[in-house]
C-alpha positions as CSV (number, residue, x, y, z in Angstrom):
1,X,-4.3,-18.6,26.3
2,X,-5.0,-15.0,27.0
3,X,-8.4,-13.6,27.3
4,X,-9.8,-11.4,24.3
5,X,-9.7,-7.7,25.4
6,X,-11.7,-5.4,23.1
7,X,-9.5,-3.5,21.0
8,X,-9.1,0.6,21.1
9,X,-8.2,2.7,18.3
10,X,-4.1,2.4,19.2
11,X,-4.4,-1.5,18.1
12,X,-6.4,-0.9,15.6
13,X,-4.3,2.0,13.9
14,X,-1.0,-0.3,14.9
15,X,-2.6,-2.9,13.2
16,X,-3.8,-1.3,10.1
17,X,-0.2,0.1,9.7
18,X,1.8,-3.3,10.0
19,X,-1.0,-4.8,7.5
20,X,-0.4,-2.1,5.1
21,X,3.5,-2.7,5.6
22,X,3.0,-6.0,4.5
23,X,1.1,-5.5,1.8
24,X,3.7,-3.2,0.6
25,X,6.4,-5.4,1.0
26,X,4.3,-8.2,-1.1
27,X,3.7,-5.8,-3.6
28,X,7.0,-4.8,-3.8
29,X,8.5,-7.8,-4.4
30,X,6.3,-8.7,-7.1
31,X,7.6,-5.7,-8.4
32,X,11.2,-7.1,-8.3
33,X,10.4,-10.6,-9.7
34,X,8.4,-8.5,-12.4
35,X,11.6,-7.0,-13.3
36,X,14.0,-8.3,-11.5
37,X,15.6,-5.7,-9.5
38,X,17.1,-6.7,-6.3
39,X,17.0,-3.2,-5.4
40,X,13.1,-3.8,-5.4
41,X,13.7,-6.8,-3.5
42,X,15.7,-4.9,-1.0
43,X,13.0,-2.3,-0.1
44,X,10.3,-4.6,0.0
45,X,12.0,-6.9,2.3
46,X,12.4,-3.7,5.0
47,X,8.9,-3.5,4.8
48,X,7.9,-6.8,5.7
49,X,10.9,-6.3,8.8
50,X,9.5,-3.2,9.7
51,X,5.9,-4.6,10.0
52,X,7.1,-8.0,12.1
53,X,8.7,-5.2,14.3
54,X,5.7,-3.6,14.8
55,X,4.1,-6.9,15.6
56,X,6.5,-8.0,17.9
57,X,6.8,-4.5,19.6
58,X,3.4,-3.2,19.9
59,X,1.4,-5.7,22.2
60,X,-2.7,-5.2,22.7
């Protein structure tokens, strides 16, 4: 296990804007099951990939 480091603003912004990605993409899809558009579907799931790439890019 790494050791905790405190965060700075970066990882906090980077983190704020991969959880607000996600949240997108959930709501998005709702949106698509709601009325079933896979064109809904389609957008929301480039959110969610675009918020695991931040993830996986960005490390604290």
């Amino acid at each position: 296990m790494r050791p905790r480091t405190p965060r700075n603003a970066d990882d906090r912004r980077m983190r704020r804007n991969s959880l607000a990605l996600t949240g997108m993409a959930l709501a998005t899809g709702a949106l698509a099951t709601a009325y079933d558009s896979r064109w809904h579907l389609g957008i929301g799931v480039w959110f969610l990939i675009a918020a695991i790439l931040i993830e996986l890019i960005h490390q604290p």
